[in-house]
C-alpha positions as CSV (number, residue, x, y, z in Angstrom):
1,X,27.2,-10.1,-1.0
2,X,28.3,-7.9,-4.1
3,X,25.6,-5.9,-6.0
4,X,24.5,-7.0,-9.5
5,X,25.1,-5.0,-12.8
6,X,22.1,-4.0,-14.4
7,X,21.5,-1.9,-17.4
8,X,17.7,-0.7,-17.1
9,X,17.8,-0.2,-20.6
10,X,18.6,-3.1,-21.9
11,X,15.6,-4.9,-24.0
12,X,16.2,-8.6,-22.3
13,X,12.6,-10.4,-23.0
14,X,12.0,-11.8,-19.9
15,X,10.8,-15.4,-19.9
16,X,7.2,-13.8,-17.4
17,X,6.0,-11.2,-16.5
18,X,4.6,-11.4,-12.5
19,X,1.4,-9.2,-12.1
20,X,0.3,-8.2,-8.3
21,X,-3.2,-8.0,-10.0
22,X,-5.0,-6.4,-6.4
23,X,-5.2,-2.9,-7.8
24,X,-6.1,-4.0,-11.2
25,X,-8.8,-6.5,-10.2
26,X,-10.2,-3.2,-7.9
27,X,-10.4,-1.0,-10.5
28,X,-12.1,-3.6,-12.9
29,X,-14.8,-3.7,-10.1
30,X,-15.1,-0.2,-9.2
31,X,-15.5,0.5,-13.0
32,X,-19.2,-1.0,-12.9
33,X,-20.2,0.8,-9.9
34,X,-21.6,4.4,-9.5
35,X,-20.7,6.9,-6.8
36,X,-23.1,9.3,-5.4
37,X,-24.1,11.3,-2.2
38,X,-27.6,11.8,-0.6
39,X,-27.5,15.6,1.2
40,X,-30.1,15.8,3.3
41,X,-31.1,19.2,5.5
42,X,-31.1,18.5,9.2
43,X,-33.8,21.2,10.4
44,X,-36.4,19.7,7.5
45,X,-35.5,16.3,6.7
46,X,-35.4,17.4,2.7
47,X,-32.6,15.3,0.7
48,X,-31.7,15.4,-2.7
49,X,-29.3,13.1,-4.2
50,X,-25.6,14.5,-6.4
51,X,-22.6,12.9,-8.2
52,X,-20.4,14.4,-5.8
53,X,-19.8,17.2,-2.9
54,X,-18.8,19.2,-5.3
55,X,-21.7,19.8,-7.7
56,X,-23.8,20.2,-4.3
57,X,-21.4,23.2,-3.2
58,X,-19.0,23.7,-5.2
59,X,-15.1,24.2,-4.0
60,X,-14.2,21.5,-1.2
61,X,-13.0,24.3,1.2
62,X,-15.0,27.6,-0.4
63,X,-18.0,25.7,-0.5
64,X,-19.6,28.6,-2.3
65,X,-20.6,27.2,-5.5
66,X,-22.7,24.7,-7.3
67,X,-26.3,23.8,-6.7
68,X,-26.5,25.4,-3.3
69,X,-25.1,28.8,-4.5
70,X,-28.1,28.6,-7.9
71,X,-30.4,28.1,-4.9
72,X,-29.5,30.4,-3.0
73,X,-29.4,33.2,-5.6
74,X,-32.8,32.2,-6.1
75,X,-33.9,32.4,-2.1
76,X,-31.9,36.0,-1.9
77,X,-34.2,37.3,-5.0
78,X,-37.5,36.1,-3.7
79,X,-36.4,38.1,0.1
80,X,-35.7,34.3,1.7
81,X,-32.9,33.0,4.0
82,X,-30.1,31.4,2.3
83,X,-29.0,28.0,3.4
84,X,-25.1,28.0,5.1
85,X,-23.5,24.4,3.6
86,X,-23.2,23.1,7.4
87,X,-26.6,22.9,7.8
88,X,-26.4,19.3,5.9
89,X,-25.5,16.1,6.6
90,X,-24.0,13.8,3.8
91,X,-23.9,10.2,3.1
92,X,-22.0,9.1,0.4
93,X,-22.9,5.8,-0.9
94,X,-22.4,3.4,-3.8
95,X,-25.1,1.1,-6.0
96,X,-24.1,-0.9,-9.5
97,X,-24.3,1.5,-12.6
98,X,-27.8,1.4,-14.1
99,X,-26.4,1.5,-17.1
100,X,-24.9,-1.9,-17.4
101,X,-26.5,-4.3,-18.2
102,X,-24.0,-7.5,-16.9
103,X,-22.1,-6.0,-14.6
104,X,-19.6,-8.8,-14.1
105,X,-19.0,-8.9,-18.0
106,X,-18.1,-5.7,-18.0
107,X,-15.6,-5.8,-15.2
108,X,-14.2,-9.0,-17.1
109,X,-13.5,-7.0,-20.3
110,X,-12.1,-3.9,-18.4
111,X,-9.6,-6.3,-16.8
112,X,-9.0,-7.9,-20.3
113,X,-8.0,-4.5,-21.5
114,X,-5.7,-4.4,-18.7
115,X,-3.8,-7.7,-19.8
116,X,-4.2,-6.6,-23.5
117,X,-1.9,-3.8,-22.6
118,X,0.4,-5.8,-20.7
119,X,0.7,-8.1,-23.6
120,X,0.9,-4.9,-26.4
121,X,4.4,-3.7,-24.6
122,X,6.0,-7.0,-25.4
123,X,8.0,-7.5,-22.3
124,X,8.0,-11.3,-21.5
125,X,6.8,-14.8,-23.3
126,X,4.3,-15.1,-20.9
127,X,2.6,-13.7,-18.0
128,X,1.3,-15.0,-14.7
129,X,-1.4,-13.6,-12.7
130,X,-1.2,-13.3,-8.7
131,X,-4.5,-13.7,-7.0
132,X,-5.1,-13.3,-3.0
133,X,-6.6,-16.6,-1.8
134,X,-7.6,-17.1,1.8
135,X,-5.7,-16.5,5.0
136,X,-2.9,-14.1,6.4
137,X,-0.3,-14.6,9.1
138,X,-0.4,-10.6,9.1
139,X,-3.5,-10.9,11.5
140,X,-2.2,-13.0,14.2
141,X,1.0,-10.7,14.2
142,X,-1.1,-7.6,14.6
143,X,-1.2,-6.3,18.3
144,X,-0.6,-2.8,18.9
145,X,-3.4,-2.3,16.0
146,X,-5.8,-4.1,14.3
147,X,-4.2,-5.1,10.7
148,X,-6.0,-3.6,7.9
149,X,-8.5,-2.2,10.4
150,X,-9.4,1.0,8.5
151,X,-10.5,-0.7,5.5
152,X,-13.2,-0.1,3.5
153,X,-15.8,-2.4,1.9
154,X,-15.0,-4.1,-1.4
155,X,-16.7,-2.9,-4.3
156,X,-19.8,-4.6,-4.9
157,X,-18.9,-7.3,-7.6
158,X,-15.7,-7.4,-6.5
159,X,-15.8,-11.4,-5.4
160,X,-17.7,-11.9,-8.6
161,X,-15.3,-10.0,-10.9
162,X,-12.8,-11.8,-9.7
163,X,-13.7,-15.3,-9.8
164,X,-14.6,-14.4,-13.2
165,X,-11.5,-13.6,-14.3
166,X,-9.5,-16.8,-12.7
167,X,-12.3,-18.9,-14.3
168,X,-11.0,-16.7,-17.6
169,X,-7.2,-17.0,-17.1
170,X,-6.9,-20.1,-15.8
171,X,-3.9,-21.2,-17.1
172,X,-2.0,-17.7,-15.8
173,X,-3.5,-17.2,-12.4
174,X,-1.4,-18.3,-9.3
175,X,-3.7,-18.4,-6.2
176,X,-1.8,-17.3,-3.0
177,X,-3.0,-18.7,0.5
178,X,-1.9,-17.7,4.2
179,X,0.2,-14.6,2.9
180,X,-0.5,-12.1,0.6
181,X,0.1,-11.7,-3.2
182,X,3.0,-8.8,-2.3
183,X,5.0,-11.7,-0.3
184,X,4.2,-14.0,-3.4
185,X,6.0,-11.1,-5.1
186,X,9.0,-11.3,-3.0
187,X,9.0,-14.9,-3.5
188,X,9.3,-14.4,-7.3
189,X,12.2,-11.5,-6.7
190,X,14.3,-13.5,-4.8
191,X,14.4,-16.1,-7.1
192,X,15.2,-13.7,-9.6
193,X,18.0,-12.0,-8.0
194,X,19.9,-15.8,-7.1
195,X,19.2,-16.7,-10.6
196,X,21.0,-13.7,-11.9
197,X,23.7,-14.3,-9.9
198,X,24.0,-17.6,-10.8
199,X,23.5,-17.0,-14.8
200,X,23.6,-13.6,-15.5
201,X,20.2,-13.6,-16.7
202,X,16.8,-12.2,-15.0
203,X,14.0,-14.4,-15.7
204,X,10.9,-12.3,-14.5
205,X,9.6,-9.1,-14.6
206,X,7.8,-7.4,-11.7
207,X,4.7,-5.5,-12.3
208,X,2.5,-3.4,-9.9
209,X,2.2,-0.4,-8.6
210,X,2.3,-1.0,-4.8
211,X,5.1,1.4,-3.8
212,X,5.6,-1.3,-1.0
213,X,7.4,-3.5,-3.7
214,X,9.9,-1.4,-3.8
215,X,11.7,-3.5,-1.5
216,X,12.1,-6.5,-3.4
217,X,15.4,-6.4,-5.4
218,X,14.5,-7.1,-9.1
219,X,13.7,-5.8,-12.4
220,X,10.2,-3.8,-12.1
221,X,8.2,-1.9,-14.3
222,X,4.5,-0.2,-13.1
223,X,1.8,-1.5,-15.0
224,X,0.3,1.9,-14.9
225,X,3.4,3.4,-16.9
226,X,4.1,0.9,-19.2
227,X,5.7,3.6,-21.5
228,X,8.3,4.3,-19.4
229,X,10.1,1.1,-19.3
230,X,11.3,-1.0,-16.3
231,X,13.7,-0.5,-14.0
232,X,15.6,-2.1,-11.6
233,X,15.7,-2.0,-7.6
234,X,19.1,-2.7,-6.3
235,X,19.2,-4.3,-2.6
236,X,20.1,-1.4,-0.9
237,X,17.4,0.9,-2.2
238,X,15.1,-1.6,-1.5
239,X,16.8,-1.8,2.3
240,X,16.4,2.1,2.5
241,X,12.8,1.6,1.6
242,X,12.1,-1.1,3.8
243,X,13.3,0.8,6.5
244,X,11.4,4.2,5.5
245,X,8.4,1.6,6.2
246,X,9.9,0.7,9.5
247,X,10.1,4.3,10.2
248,X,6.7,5.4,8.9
249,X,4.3,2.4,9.1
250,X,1.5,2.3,6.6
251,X,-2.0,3.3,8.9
252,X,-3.4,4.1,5.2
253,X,-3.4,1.2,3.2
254,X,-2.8,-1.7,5.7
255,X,-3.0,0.0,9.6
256,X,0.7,-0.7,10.5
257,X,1.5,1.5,13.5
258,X,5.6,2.2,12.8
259,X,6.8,5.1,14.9
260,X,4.0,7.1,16.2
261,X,6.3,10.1,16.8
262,X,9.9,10.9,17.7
263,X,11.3,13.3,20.4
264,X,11.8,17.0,18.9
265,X,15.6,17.0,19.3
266,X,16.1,13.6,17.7
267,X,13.8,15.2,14.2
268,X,16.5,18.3,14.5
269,X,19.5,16.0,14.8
270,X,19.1,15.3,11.3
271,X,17.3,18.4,9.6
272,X,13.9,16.9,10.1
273,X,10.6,19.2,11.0
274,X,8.8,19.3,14.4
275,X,5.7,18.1,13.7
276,X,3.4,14.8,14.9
277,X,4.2,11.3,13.8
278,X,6.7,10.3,11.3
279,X,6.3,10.8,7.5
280,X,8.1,10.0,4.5
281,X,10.2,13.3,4.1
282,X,11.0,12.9,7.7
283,X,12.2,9.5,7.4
284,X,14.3,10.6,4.4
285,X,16.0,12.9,6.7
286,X,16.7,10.3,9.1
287,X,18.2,7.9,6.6
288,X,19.8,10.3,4.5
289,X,23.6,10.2,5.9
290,X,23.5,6.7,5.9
291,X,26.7,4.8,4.6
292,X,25.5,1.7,3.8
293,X,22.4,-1.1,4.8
294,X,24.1,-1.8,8.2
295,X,24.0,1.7,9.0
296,X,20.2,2.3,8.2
297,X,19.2,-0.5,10.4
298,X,21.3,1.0,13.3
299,X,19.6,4.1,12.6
300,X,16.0,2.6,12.4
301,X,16.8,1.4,15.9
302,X,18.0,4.3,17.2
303,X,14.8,5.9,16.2
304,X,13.3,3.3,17.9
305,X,14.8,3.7,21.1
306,X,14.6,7.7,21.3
307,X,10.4,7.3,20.8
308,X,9.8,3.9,23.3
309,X,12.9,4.2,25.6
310,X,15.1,0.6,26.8
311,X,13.1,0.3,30.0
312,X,9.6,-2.5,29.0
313,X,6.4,-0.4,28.9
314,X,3.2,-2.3,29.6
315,X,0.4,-1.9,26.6
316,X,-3.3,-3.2,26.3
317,X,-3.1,-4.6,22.7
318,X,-6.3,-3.8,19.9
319,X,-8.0,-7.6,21.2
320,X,-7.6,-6.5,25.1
321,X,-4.5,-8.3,25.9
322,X,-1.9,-7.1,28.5
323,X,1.5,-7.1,26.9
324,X,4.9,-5.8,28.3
325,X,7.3,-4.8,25.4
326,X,10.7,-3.1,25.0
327,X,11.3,-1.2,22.0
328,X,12.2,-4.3,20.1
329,X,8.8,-5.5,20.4
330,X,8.0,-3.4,18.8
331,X,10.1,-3.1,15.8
332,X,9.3,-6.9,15.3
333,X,6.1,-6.1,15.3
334,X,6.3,-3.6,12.4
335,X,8.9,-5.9,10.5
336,X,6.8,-8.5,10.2
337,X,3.9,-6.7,9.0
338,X,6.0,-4.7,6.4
339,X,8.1,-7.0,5.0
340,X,7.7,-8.4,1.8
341,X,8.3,-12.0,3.0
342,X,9.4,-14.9,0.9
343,X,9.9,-17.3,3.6
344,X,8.1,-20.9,3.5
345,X,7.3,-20.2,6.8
346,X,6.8,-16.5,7.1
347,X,6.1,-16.0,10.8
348,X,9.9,-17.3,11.3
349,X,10.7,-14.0,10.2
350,X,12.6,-12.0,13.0
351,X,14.1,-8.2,12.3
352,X,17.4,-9.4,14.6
353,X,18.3,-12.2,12.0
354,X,17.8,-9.6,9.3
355,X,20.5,-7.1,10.5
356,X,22.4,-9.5,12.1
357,X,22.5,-10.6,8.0
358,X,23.4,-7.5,6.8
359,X,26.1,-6.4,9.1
360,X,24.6,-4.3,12.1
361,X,26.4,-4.3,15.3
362,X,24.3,-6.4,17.3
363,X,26.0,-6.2,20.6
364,X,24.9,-2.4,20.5
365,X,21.4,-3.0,20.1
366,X,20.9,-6.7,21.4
367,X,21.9,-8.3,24.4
């Protein structure tokens, strides 16, 4: 499949603009909420509530500032012990701003300022709003860990915000079920990219901010730097950063294993540092040599197979199951919770009819 010819400064009006809204809708929540800690001094019980760690101490490492130092100044001049900062306990915690009066108002009218901008840089003749409904084929898939098992709570008016908003926007919000607005994304991309090939024109624009979508082949701008203009992700960088993903796994954001680590001689191979696990530098070293998509695939795999070996290991999974894998178990498994899917039926989705796709020679790596 040839590449496309893009100019990412050419000033095409695209006929919409496709939001992954998730970060935005967050931020419109968290913006009514306020953050504080409660310190409270183990020998004595005493608490007394702060903004932060650091007006209760000061520097995050010195911890030699702030209100504890003032006290202590104030216990060393009257001939008293000073408190040491590890003789607390902190909980930090989270309650709706006291100064708001209607807090789901106000989350609305942050998130309308957020659309008012999109709107001020003129980029499209209309925009369409992508909303996480119910469901996710993610969680079945998810064995070695739990998917999305780290995260934290929502923000309080989070559900409220939201459903204010679609009530609001009615006529742009798209309401994605059993997959999640970033596959949505990759639905709109693909589109895009046959549609250009067909006619020579793009039709949408992708905006977010979720470096994940960097693997979706398409015109892109991030909503968060509107004045620098879009860009566009040709389909091999976004196959070198799908298979950075591979590589790395995402235990941040979403709690996708990838590679736990990799043998010390197979990091030197290619320039990479000793060190635990496998991070993004790491995996840049690992691609970097790479002539082509077929080759980074190869390359993925042979990552694969220095860290789990050819012989089937047997693994309890994260709900108690007994599972005996090979290596390409467990690349599946991180494919299909990385990849920005467009398929109808997503859990079709297998990593071998990917590279068999884009060239990789499969009798090397499947029998």
């Amino acid at each position: 499949m040839s590449e496309v010819e893009f100019d990412p400064f050419d000033t095409q009006m695209f006929d919409a603009i496709i939001i992954d809204a998730d970060t935005a809708f967050y931020r419109a929540a968290v913006s009514v909420e306020q953050r504080y800690i409660i310190a409270t001094h183990r020998r004595t019980g005493q608490k007394k509530e702060f903004k932060t760690k650091t007006e209760f101490y000061g520097h995050h490492s010195k911890k030699s500032g702030g209100w504890l130092a003032e006290l202590n100044e104030k216990r060393a001049a009257a001939g008293r012990r000073q408190f040491h900062p590890d003789e607390f306990d902190f909980e930090e915690l989270v309650r709706p701003n006291p100064e708001i009066d209607d807090h789901v108002k106000a989350g609305v009218s942050h998130f309308d300022y957020f659309i008012k901008m999109i709107r001020k840089a003129k980029l499209a003749n209309r925009y369409k709003i992508l909303v996480a409904g119910t469901g996710n084929y993610r969680y079945d898939e998810a064995h070695t860990l739990q998917y999305k098992g780290k995260r934290k709570d929502k923000p309080i008016f989070f559900k409220e915000i939201v459903e204010a908003i679609c009530k609001k926007y009615i006529r742009q919000v798209e309401v994605i079920h059993n997959r999640e607005v970033d596959d949505q994304m990759a639905v709109y991309g693909f589109d895009n990219l046959k549609h250009f090939r067909e006619t020579g024109q793009w039709k949408y624009l992708l905006a977010y901010v979720d470096k994940d979508l960097k693997m979706i082949s398409s015109p892109a701008i991030n909503y968060d730097k509107l004045d620098e203009g879009y860009t566009f992700i040709d389909t091999e960088e976004a196959a070198l950063w799908y298979c950075k993903q591979l590589l790395m796994g995402d235990k941040t954001t979403d709690n996708i294993q990838g590679l736990p680590d990799l043998p010390d001689d197979f990091k030197e191979q290619f320039g990479a540092k000793k060190g635990v696990g496998v991070g993004e530098d790491t995996a840049d070293k690992i691609l970097a040599d790479c002539m082509g998509v077929a080759d980074m695939f190869e390359r993925v795999c042979d990552a694969y197979i220095a860290y789990y070996g050819e012989k089937p290991v047997t693994f309890t999974t994260w709900r108690g199951e007994i599972k005996k894998w090979t290596w390409r178990d467990y690349l599946q498994e991180t494919a299909i919770l990385i990849y920005m899917n467009p398929l109808d039926q997503p859990t079709q989705y297998t990593i071998k009819t990917h590279m068999k796709r884009v060239g990789v020679d499969m009798k090397k790596y499947w029998s």
